[in-house]
N, C-alpha and C positions, 0 to 999 in steps of 0.2 A: 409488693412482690419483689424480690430479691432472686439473682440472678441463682442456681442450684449446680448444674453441668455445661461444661461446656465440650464438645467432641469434633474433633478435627474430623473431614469428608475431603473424597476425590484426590488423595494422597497432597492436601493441602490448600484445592484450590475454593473449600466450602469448609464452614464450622455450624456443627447444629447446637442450639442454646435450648436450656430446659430450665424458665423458671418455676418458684418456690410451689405457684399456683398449678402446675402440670403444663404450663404452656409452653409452646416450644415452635420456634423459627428457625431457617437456616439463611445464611447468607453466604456471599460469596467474598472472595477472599480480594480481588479487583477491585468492589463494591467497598470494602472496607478501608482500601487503602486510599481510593477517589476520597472518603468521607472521613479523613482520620483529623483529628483536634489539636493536633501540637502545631506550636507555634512556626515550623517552617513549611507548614502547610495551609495552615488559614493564618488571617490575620487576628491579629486578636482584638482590636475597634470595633471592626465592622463583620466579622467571621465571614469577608470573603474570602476564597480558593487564591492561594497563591500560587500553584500548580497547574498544568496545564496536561489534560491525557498524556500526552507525547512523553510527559516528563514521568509515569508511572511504566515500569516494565513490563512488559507483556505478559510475562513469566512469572508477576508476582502473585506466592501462596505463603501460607503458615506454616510458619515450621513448631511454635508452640504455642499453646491459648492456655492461660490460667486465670482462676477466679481468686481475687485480693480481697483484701478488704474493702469494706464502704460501699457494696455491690461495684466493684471495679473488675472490669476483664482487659486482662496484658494478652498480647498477642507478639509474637518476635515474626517480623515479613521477609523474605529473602525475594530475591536475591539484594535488597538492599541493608538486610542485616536491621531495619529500624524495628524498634518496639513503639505499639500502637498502644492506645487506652481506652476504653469505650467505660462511663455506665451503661448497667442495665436498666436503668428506664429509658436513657436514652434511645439505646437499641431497640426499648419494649413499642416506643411509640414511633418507630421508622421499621414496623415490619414490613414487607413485602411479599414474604414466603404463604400467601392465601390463593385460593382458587380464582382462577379469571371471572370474571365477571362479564356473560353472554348474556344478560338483560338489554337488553336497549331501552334508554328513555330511565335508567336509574338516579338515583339521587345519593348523594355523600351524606353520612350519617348526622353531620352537621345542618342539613337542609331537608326541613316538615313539610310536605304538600297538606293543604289545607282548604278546608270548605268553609259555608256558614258556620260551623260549630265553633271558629277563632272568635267569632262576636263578641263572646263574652271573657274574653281572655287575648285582647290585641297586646300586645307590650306596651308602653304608656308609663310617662314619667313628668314630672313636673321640670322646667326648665330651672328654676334655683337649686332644683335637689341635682341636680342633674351638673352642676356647674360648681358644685362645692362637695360633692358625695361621689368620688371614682368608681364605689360600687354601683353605685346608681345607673351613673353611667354607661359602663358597661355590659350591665344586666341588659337596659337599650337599645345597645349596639348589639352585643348578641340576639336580641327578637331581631332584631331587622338583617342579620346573617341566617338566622334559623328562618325565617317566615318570612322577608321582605317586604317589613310590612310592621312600622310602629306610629305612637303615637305620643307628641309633645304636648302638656299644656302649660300657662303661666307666660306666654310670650305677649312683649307689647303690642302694642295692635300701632306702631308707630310703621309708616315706609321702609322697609329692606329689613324690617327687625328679622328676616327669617335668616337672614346670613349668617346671624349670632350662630344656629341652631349649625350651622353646616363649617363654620368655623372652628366648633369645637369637636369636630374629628378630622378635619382636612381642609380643603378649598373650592371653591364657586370657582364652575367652570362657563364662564361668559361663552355666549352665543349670539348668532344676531340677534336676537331677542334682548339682549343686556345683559348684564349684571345677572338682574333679576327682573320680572316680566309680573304684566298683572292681569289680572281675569278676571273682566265683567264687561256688562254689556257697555258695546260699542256701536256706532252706528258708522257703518260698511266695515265694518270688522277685518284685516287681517287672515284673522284665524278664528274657525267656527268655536273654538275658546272661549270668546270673546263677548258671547251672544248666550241669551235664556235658554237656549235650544237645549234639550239632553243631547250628553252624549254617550255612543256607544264604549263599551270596555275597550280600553285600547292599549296601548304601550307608545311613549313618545318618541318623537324623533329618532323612525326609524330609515328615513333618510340619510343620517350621521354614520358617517363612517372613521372613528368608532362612534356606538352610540351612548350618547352623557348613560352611568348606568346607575346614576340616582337622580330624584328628584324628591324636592322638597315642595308641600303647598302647605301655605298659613295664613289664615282665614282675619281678617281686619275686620270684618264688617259683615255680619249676615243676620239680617232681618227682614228679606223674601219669604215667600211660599212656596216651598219645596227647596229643591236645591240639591237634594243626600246626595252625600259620597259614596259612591260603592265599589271596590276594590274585589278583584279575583284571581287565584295563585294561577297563573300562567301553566305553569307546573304539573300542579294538580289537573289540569282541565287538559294538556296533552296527555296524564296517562290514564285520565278516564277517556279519551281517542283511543290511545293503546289497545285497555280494555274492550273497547267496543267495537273497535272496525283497526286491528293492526293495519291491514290496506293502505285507510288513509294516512297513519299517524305515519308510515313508510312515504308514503308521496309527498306529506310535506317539510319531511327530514331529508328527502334526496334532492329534491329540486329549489334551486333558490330562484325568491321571486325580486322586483324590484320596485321601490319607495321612490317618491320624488318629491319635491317642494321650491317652491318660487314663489317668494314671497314678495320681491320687488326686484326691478330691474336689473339688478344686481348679485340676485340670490338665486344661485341654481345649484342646489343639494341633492344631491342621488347617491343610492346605494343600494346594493344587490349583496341580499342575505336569503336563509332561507326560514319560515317561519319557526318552523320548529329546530334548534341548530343541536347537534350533538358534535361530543368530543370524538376523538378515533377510536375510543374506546366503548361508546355507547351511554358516557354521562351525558344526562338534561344540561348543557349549560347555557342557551337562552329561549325563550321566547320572542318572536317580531310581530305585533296583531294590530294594522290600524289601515281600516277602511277608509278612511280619508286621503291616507300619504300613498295609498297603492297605486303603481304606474300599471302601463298594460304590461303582462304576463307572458315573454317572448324569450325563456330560457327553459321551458316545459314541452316537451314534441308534442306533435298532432296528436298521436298515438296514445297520449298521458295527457292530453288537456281538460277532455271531458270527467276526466276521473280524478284529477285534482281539483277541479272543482268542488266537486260534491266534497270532497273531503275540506277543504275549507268550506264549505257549508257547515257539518256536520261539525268540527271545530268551533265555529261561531251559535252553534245551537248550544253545541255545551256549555259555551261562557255564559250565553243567555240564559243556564237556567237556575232559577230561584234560589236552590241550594245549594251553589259556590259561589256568590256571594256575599260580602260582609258589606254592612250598611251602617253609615254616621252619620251625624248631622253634626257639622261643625260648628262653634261659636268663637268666637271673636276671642283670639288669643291662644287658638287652638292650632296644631300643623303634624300633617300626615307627614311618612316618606315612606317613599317605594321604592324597591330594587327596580328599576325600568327594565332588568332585560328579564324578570321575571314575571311582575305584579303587573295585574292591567287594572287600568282606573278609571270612572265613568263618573255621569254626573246625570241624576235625574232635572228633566225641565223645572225652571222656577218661574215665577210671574215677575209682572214689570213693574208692581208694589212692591215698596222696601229695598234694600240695597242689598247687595252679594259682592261682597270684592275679598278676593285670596290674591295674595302673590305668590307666586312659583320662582324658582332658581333650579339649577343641577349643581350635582357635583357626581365626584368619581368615586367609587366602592373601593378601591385600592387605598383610598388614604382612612376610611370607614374601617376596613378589615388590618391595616397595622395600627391604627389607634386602639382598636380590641384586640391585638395582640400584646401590645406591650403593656396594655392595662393587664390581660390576666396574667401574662407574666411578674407582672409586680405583685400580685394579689396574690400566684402562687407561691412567690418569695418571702410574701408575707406568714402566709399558713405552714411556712415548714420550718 
């Protein structure tokens, strides 16, 4: 699509754009000038702002907007007298000019809420392909942006091999747990981790303020009886709350509860979020679910305690039910990862025959989502 009109508004201070396609945005004339591309305005390294508001007039509108070649739109700004240049795709992919969005509990078009039906379709990639193939790669990195929720196989079954795995989009983020931490049974365990016990869908260390918002687990050694992994979009199971009792899915977006952990004498972790968290705008953007790390509940009035309750009940029935979901049984060489502030993760009981050992690590979603930026930006440099 290619830029068609461009039509000055508000005697300068808006231009409305019409591309080839019929589509059509307007933007403001302040907005373009914060966001303009020439070199004494950003840099050109790092396309930081070398400008600061203060440094744009208040009074700045257009005085002309024409369409060039190569979908290029000039713009001439006063009162600074400077000429601007945008592409139109550039423009096409920073619209703004859309209806507000009054959903609460929505999702960005980038991010799938998902049930059992993912089972047969988790993202999954081989670690050698994965490590010599950038499309591969990427493709990866995208499931676990869109779903939070992929799968690796081909990894050593050697101590910390899983780092490789979190190495090749970012960094392990140590904790007192280490490095990297292992999970099987233990006798007087730490952390109910640690022990055959199942456990409930949870979200990790939601006492971290912030919380690690990935986690890596890869399986060494599994030859018990039972064991399965089961994984449920966090996501998904608030806006089936939504659907079913807005009430609750209200009670526990407004009130934050609080997490605790003490693991040794020296470890007092605490944090106060609220389970369900929304932006100012009414995006999903996390989940907090873990019945283990819950402290008592003393930022909820008298008046709203009884009934947030029930809604974290009813919260916790939906995780628990059969069709949300997805179920693996890992072998040796195998390694899940989850978005922790989205995806909860659970583990069916195993017997004390045969061995079960996974090691876990975190790491941060920020170094995950510009690794998959700049891969599809190479990729789309590639294709044009």
């Amino acid at each position: 699509m290619s830029l068609e009109t461009a039509g000055i508004l508000q005697d300068g201070e808006a231009i409305c754009l019409q591309w080839s396609d019929g589509k059509t945005a307007r933007f403001h004339a302040i907005w373009l000038r914060d966001n303009a591309q020439d070199p004494e305005t950003r840099a050109s390294g790092n396309g930081q702002r070398l400008i600061t508001i203060l440094d744009i007039p208040a009074n700045t509108r257009m005085t002309s907007a024409e369409i060039g070649a190569g979908d290029q739109l000039h713009l001439r700004m006063a009162p600074e007298n400077k000429e601007l240049v945008f592409s139109g795709n550039w423009l096409r992919k920073r619209i703004y000019d859309t209806p507000a969005v009054t959903e609460r509990g929505w999702c960005p078009d980038h991010i799938t809420p998902w049930d059992a039906g993912l089972n047969a379709s988790v993202p999954t990639v081989d670690l050698t392909q994965a490590k010599v193939d950038p499309n591969s790669l990427a493709h990866w990195l995208e499931g676990v942006r869109r779903y939070g929720l992929a799968i690796m196989t081909g990894l050593s079954t050697d101590s910390g091999s899983l780092c490789e795995v979190a190495e090749l989009f970012g960094y392990i983020r140590e904790t007192n747990y280490g490095r990297w931490f292992e999970v099987r049974s233990e006798i007087n365990p730490v952390n109910l981790a640690y022990t055959g016990l199942g456990l409930q869908a949870h979200t990790d260390n939601p006492y971290r303020d912030p919380v690690p918002t990935l986690q890596l687990l890869a399986c060494l050694e599994n030859s018990a009886d039972g064991g399965e992994s089961m994984v449920v979009d966090g996501f998904k199971a608030a806006q089936v709350l939504r659907q079913e009792s807005p009430e609750s899915f209200e009670l526990l977006a407004r009130f934050p509860v609080r997490f605790e952990y003490a693991g040794a004498d020296d470890i007092r972790l605490r944090a106060k979020r609220p389970m369900i968290e929304l932006g100012p705008d009414g995006e999903l953007i996390a989940i907090r679910f873990n019945n283990r790390s819950s402290a008592p509940y003393t930022d909820i009035p008298f008046d709203s305690m009884a009934d947030y309750y029930w809604a974290y009940r009813k919260l916790a029935e939906i995780i628990e039910r059969p069709e949300m979901e997805v179920t693996f049984k890992m072998k040796a060489g195998d390694l899940f990862i989850v978005d922790n502030t989205r995806v909860l993760h659970a583990r069916k009981g195993f017997s004390g025959a045969g061995t079960r050992w996974l090691q876990g690590c975190y790491a941060d979603k920020d170094g995950l989502l510009s690794t998959l930026a700049a891969l599809e930006e190479k990729m789309q440099e590639a294709a044009e």
